[in-house]
C-alpha positions as CSV (number, residue, x, y, z in Angstrom):
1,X,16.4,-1.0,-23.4
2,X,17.1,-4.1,-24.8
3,X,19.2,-5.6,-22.9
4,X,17.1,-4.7,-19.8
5,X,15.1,-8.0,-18.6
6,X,11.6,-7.5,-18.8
7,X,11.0,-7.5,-14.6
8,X,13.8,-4.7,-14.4
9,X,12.1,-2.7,-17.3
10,X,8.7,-3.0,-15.4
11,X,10.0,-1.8,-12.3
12,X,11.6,1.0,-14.0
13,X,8.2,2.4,-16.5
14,X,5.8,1.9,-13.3
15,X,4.8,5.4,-12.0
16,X,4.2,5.4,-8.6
17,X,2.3,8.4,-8.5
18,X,0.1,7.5,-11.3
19,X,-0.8,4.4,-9.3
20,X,-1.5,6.0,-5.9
21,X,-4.0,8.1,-7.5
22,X,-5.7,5.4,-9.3
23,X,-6.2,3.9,-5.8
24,X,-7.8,7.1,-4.6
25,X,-10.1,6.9,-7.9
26,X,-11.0,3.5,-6.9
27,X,-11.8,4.1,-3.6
28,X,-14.6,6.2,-4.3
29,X,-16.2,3.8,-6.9
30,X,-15.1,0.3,-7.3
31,X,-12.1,-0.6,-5.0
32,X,-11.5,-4.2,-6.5
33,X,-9.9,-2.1,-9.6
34,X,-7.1,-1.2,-8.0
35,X,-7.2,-3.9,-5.5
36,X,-3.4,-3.8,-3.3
37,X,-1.8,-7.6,-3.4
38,X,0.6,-6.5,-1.0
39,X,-1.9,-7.8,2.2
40,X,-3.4,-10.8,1.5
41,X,-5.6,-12.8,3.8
42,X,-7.1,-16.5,3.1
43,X,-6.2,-15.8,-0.8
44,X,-8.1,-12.4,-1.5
45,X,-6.8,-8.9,-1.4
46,X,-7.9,-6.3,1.3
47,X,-10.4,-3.6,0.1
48,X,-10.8,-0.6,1.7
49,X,-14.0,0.8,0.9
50,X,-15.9,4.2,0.8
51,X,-18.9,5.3,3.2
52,X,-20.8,6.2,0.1
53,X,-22.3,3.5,-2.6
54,X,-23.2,6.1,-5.5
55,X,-19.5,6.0,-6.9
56,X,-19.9,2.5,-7.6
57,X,-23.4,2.8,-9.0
58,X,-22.5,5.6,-11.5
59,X,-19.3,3.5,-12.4
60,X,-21.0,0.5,-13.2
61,X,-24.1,2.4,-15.1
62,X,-22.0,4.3,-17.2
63,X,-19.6,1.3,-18.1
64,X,-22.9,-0.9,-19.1
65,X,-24.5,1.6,-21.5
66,X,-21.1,3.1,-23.0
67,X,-20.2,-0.7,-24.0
68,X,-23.7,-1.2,-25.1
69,X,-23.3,1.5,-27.3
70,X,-19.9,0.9,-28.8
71,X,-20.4,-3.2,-29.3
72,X,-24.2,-3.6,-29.4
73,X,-26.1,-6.6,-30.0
74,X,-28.4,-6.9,-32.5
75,X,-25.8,-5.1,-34.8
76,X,-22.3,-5.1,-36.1
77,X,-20.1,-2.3,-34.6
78,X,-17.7,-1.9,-38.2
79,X,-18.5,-2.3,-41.6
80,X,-16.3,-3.3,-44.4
81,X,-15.8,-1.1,-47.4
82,X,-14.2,-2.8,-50.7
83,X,-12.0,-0.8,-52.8
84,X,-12.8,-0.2,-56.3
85,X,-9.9,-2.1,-57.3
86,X,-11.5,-5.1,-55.1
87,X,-15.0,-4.5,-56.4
88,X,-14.0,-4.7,-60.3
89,X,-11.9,-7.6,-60.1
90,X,-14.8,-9.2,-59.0
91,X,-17.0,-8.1,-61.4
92,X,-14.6,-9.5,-63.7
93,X,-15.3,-13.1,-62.1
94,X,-18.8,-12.5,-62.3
95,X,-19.4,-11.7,-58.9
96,X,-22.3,-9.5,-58.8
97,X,-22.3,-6.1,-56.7
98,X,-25.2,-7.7,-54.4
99,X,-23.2,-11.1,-53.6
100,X,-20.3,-8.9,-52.7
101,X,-22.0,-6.3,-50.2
102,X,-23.9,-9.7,-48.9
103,X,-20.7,-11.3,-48.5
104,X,-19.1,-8.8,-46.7
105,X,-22.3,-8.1,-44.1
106,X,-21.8,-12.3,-43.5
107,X,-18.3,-11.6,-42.3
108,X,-19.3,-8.0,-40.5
109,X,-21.9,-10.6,-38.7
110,X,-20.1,-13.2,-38.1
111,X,-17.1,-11.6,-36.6
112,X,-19.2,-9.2,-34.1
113,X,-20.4,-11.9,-32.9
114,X,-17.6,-13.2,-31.4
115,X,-17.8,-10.0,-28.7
116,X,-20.1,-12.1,-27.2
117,X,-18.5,-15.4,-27.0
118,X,-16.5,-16.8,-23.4
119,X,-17.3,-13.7,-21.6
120,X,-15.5,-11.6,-23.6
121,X,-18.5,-8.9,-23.2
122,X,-18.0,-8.9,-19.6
123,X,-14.8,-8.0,-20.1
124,X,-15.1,-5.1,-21.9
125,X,-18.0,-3.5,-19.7
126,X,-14.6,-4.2,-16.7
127,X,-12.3,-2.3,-19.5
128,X,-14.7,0.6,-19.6
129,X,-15.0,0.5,-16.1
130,X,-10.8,0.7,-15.7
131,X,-11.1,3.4,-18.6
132,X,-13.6,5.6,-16.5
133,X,-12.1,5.3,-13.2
134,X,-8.2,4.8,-14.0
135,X,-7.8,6.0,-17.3
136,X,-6.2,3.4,-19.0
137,X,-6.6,-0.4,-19.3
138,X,-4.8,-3.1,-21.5
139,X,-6.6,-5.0,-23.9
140,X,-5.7,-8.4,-25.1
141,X,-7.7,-10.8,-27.6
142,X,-6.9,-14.6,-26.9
143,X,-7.8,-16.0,-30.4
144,X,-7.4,-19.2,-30.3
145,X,-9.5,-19.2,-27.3
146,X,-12.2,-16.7,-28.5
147,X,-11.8,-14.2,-25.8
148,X,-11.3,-11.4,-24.3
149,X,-9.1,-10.1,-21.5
150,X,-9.0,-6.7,-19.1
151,X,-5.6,-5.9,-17.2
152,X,-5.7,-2.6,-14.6
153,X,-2.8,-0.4,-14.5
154,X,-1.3,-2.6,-11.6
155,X,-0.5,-5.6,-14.6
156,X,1.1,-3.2,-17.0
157,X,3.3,-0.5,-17.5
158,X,3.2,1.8,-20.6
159,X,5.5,4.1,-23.0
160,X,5.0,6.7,-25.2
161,X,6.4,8.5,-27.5
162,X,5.0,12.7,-27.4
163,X,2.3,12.2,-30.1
164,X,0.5,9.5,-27.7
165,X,1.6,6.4,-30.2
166,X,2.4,3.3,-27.8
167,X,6.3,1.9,-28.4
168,X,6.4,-0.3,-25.3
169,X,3.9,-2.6,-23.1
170,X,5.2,-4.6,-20.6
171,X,2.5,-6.7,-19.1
172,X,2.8,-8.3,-15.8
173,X,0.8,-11.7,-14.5
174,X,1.5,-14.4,-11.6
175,X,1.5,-18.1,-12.1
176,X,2.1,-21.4,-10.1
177,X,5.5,-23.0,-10.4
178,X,3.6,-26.4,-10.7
179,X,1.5,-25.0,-13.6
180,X,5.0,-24.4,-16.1
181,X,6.9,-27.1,-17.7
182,X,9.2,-29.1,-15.7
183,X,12.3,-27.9,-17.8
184,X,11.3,-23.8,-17.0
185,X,10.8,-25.5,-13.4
186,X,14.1,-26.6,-12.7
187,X,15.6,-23.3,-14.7
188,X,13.9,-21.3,-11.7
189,X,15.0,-23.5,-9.1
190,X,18.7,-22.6,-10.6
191,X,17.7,-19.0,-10.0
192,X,16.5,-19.1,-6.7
193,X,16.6,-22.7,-5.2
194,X,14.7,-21.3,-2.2
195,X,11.9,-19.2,-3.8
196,X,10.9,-22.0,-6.4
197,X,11.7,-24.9,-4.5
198,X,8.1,-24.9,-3.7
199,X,5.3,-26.0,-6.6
200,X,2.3,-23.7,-5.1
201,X,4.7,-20.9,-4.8
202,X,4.0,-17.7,-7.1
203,X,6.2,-16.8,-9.7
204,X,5.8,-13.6,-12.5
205,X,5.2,-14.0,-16.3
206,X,6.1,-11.0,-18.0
207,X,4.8,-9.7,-21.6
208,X,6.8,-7.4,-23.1
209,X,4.7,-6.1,-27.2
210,X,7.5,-3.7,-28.7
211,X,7.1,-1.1,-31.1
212,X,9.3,-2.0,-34.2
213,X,9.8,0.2,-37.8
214,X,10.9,-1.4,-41.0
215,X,11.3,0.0,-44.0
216,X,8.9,2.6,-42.9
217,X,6.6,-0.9,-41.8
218,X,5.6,-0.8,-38.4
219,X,5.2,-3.8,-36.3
220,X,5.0,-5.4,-32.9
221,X,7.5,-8.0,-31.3
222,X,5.8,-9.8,-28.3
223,X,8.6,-11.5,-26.2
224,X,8.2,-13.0,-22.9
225,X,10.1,-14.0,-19.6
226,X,9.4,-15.9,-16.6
227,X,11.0,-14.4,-13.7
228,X,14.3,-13.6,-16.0
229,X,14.2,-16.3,-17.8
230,X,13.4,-16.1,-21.3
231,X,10.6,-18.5,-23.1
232,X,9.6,-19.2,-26.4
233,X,10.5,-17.6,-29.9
234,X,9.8,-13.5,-30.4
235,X,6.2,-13.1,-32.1
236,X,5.7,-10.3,-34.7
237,X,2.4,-8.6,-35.7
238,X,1.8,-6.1,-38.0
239,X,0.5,-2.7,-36.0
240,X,-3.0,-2.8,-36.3
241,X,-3.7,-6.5,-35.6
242,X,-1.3,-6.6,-32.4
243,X,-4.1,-8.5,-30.1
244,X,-2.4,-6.1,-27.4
245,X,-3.7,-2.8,-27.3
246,X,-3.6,-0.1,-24.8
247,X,-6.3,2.3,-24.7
248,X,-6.6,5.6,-22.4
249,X,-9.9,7.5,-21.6
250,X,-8.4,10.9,-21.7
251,X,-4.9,11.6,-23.1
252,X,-2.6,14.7,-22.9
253,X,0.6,14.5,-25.3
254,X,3.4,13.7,-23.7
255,X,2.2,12.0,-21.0
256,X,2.9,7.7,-20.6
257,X,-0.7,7.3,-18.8
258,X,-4.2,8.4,-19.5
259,X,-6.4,10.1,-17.1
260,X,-10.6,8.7,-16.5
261,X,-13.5,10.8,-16.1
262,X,-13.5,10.1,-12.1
263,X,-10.7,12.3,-12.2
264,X,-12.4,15.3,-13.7
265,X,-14.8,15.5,-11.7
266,X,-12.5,14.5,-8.2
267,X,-13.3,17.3,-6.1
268,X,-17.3,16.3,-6.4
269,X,-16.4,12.4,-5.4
270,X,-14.2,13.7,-2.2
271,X,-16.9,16.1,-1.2
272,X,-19.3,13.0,-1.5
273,X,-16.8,10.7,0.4
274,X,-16.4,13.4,3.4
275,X,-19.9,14.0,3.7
276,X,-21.3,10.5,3.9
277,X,-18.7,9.7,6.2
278,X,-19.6,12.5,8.4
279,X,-23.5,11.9,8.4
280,X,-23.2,7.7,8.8
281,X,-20.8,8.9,12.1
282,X,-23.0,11.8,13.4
283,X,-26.2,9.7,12.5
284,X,-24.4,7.0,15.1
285,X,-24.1,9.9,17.1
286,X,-27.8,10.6,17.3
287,X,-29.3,7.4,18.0
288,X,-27.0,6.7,21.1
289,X,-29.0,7.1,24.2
290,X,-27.8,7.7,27.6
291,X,-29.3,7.5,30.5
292,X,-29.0,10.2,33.2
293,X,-29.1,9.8,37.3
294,X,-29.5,12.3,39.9
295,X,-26.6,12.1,42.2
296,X,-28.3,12.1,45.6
297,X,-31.1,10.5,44.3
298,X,-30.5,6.9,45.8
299,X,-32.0,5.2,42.5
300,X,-29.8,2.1,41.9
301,X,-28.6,2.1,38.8
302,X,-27.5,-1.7,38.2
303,X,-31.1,-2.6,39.0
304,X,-32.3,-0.3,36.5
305,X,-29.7,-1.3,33.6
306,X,-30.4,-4.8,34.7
307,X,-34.2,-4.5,34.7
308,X,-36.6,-7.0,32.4
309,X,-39.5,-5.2,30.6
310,X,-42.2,-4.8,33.0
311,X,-40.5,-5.1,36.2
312,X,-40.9,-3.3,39.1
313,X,-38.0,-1.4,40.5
314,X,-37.1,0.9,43.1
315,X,-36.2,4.2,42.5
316,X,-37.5,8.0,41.7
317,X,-38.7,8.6,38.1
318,X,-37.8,12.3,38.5
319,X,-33.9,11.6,39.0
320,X,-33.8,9.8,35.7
321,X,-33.5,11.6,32.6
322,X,-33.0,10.3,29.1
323,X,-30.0,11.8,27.0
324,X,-29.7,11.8,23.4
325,X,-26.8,13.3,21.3
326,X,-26.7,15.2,18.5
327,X,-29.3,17.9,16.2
328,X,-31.5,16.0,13.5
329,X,-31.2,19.8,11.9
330,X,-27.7,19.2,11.2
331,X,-27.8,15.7,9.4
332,X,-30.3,17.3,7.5
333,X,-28.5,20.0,5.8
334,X,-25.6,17.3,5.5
335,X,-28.2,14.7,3.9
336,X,-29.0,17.9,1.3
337,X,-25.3,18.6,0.3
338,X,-25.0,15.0,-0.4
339,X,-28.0,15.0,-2.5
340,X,-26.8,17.9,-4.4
341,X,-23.5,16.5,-5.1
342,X,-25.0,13.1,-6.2
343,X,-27.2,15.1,-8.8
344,X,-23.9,16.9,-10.4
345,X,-22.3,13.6,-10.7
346,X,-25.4,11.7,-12.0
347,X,-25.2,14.5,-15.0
348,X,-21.9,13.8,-15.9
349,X,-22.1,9.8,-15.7
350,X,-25.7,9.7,-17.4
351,X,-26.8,8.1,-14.8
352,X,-30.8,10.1,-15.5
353,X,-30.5,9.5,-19.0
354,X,-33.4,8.1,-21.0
355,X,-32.4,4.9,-21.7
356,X,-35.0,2.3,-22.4
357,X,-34.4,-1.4,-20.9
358,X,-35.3,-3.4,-23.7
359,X,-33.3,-6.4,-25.8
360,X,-34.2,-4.5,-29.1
361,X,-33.6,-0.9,-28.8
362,X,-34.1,1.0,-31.8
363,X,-31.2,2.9,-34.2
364,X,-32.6,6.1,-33.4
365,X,-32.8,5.4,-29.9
366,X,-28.9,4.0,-29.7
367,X,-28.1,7.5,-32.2
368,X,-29.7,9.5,-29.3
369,X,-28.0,8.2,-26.5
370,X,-24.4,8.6,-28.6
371,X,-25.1,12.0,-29.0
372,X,-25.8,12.5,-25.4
373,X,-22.8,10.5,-24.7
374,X,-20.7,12.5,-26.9
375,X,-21.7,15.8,-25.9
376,X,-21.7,14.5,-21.7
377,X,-18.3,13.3,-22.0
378,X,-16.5,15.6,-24.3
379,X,-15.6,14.2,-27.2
380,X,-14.4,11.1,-25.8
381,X,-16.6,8.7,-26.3
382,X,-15.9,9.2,-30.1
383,X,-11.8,8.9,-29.7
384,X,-12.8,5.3,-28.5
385,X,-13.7,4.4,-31.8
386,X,-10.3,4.7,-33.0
387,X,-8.5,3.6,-29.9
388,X,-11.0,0.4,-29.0
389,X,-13.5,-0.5,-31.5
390,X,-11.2,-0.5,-34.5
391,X,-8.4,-2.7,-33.3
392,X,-10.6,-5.3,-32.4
393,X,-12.6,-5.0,-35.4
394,X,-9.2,-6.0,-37.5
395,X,-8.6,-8.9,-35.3
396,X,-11.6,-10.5,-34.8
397,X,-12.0,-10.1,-39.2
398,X,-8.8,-11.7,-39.0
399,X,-10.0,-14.4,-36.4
400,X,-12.8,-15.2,-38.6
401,X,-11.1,-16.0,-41.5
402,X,-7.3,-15.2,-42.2
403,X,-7.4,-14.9,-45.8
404,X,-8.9,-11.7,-45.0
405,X,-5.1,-11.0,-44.1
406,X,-3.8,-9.8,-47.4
407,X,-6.9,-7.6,-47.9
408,X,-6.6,-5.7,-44.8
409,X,-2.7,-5.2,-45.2
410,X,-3.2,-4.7,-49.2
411,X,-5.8,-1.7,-48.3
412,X,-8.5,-3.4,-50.2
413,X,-10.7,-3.9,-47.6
414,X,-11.3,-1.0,-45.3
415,X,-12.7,-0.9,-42.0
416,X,-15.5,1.8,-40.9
417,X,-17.1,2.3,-37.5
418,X,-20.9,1.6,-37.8
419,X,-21.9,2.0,-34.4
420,X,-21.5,5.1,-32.1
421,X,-20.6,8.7,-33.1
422,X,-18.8,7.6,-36.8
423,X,-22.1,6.5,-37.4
424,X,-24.3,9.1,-37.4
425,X,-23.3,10.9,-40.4
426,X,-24.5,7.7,-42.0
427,X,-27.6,7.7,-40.2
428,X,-28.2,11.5,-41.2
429,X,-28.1,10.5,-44.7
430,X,-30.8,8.3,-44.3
431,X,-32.5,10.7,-42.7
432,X,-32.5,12.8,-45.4
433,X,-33.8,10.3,-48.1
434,X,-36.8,9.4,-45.6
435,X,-37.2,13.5,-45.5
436,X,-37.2,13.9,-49.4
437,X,-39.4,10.9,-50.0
438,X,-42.1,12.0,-47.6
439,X,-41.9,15.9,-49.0
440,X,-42.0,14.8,-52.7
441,X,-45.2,12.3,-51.7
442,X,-47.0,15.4,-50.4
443,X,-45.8,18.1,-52.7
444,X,-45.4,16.2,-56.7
445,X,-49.3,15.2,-56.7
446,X,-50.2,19.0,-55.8
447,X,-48.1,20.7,-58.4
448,X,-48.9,18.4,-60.9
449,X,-52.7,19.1,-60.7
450,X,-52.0,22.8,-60.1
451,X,-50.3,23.6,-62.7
452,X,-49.2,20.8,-65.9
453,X,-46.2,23.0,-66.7
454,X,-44.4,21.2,-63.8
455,X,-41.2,18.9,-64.2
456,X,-42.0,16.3,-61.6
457,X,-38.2,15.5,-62.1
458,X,-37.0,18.9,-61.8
459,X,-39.4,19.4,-58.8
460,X,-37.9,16.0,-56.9
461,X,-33.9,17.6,-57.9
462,X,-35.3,20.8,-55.6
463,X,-36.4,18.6,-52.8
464,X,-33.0,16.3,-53.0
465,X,-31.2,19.8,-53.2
466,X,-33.1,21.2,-49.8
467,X,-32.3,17.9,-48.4
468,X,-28.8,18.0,-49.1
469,X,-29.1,14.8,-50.8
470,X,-26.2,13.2,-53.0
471,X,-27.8,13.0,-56.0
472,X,-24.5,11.0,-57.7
473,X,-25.4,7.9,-54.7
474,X,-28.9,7.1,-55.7
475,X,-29.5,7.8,-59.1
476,X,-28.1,5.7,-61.9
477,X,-25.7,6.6,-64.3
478,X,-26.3,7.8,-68.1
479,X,-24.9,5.0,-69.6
480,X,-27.1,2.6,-67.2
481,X,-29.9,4.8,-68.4
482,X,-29.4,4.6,-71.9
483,X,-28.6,1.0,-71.5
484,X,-32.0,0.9,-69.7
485,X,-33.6,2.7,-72.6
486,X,-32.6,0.7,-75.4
487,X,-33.9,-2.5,-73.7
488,X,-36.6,-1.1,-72.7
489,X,-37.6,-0.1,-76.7
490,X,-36.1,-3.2,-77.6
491,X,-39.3,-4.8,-75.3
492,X,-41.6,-2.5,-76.5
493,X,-40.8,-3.2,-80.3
494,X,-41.0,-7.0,-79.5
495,X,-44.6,-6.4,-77.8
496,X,-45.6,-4.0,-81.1
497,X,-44.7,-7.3,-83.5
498,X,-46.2,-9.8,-81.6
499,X,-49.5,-7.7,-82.0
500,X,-49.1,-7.0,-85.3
501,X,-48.6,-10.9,-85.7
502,X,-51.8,-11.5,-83.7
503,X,-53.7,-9.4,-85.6
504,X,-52.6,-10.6,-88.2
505,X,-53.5,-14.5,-87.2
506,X,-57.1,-12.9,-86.4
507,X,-57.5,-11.4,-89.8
508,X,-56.4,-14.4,-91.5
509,X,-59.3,-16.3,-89.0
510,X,-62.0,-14.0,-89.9
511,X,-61.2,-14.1,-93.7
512,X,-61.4,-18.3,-93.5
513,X,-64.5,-17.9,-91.5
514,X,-66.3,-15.8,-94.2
515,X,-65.2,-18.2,-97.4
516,X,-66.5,-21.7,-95.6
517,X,-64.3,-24.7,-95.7
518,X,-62.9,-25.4,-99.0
């Protein structure tokens, strides 16, 4: 495909059927996702939308809290773990242990930050809503403008190999003649004379970010055309810090396009859609009121239609009737279904989770709702650790300071997801020491007293040991205890002299006291 120009290669990867049903998806929740360009009036696409609102609301609740939980606030999302190699060679400077780990939690810091800058948080709440309804959404960090950008499945097109690994993006986006440079301008006039003659006319910018391997190296080659026309010089980026990224809710291998959660649980959302549509229509139905005259009854009619409140009119009461439409019983029993099929789907988006509404939510709080996201979604909230939060935790480290570079590539620096599922195995050990600490307060003092043949060390090994404490992470080593030792008796000898050279002074005192001055 490399001679194929980027417009013909878009054309040829877009599936039709992947998109139609993405349009379905988005009718039932948020129809602006998948909004159709094809009928445009006064500069805005026509949306189509549902007779129900609780697609939209689960969509936009579950969106909020999952990117809550993956990039939260008032802590950084990776953490970055220095090799041993790393470590020693700056021990060998003189860079302390504690500078180092402080060092790296500045740059941790510093570059989750940036999540937050131009908007970029809004869009990745909008690329968790594309992930939940669509499936799949493109992902692209601007960094020399410090932000983030969202693209549905109508801007790009994807290919995969059968494992699921991405070889080629071709990302689609409209322009302004009069926004390119005048010599691109003229180039497209040569094209098509009558098309671009115009400078508010629309023209297509496509992306294409290509797979490459060398020498067992994989990389990414980011070429673009306008219209046909190629501009600028190919870009290359190694794998992992490609600022394009395509990332899919729910995967099968070998399939090109992921599938969301709307689409599990489709059946429930058409049920939804039917029903409301049938009690807004039948409730119409019921409050329509018609008014029935007798035949022969000589009542005119206009008069009556006509009639102000409180005016009299001619005519017999008994020849008119009043007709209403329609059993309440029946948009009951509808109005039930749909509350039953709203409380299935409210399970499966969290939308009656406990979730407090608070700027400083606590870790055990945010571990909770992970857990409940993880076991509510089925597994997938973790695979978007690998697929979401760690590509953009390579580039924004990169972002932040690009000497970082030859760490990242070299493997001395190592990434790790702090926040979300990856992080509660972390948390768990923590758990543990708190657990240990609080046993061995309550139980050392009590064996101690009960019985003197007690090893308050041994005892504390059994409570690490129930725990399932690592033993080899907190305690320090022999030759740091020895070490330890020696200055500690090296202390103690120093204390024992200078007393013995007190006493000595006081002796001395005493004995000059006794004999009087000389």
């Amino acid at each position: 495909m490399s001679n194929i120009t980027h417009k013909a290669l878009f054309d040829k990867l877009q599936d039709t059927y992947v998109i139609d049903k993405a349009r379905q998806y988005a009718h039932w929740t948020l129809p602006a996702l998948m909004a159709d360009f094809t009928e445009v009036r006064n500069g805005r696409a026509v949306l189509e939308r549902d007779y129900q609102e609780m697609g939209a609301l689960l969509t936009n609740h579950l969106a909020s809290k999952l990117t809550r939980l993956l990039f939260p606030a008032n802590s950084p999302f990776f953490r970055i773990d220095p090799s041993r190699e790393l470590k020693a060679q700056g021990a060998e400077r003189g860079l302390k242990p504690e500078d180092m780990a402080s060092a790296m939690a500045r740059f941790e810091k510093d570059a989750c930050k940036r999540v937050f800058l131009n908007a970029s948080y809004a869009q990745l709440i909008l690329a968790l809503k594309h992930l939940i309804v669509t499936g799949n959404v493109l992902l692209y960090r601007d960094s020399p403008n410090k932000r983030t950008v969202s693209y549905g499945l109508q801007n790009f097109v994807v290919r995969r190999d059968g494992k699921g690994v991405t070889l080629d993006i071709v990302l689609k986006e409209c322009t302004f003649v009069e926004a390119l440079d005048e010599d691109l301008q003229k180039q497209l006039r040569l094209v098509d004379k009558g098309k671009y003659s115009r400078p508010e006319q629309t023209v297509e910018v496509y992306t294409r970010i290509q797979r490459k391997v060398k020498n067992k190296n994989a990389y990414c080659e980011v070429t673009q055309q306008v219209d046909t026309i190629p501009v600028g010089e190919p870009s290359t980026y190694p794998e992992y810090l490609c600022p394009w990224r395509v990332v899919a809710w729910s995967l099968i291998p070998g399939e090109h396009y992921g599938r969301g959660l709307v689409e599990d649980y489709a059946g429930g959302f058409a049920k939804l859609s039917d029903l409301s549509e049938a009690a807004t229509l039948y409730g119409i139905e019921i409050m329509r009121v018609v008014h029935l005259v007798g035949a022969g009854s000589g009542t005119d009619i206009d008069d009556i239609a006509s009639a102000e409140c409180g005016e009299y009119v001619r005519g017999d009461p008994n020849s008119v009737a009043a007709h209403e439409s329609g059993d309440y019983g029946k948009l009951k029993q509808v109005s039930d279904d749909i509350e039953q099929v709203t409380q299935r789907l409210s399970k499966a988006f969290m939308y009656q989770a406990n979730t407090r509404d608070a700027e400083r939510v606590t870790a055990y709080e945010l571990q909770q709702d992970a857990l409940e996201a993880e076991h509510a979604l089925g597994g997938v909230y973790s695979s978007l650790a690998e697929s979401m939060q760690m590509p953009l935790a390579y580039v924004l480290l990169v972002e932040l300071k690009e000497s970082l570079l030859e760490g990242l590539v070299s493997g001395e620096l190592r990434l790790d997801i702090s926040a979300g599922i990856p992080a509660l195995g972390r948390s768990t050990d923590v758990q543990n020491l708190v657990g240990a600490a609080q046993e061995a307060a309550a139980i050392v003092p009590v064996f101690k007293q009960i019985d003197n043949r007690v090893d308050e060390h041994k005892l504390i090994d059994v409570i690490f040991a129930g725990r399932s404490v690592d033993t080899e992470l907190i305690f320090k080593s022999k030759e740091q205890q020895q070490s330890e030792a020696a200055a500690d008796a090296q202390i103690a000898q120093g204390q024992q002299q200078m007393q013995m050279a007190a006493a000595a002074t006081d002796q001395v005192d005493a004995l000059q006291s006794i004999q009087g001055p000389q």
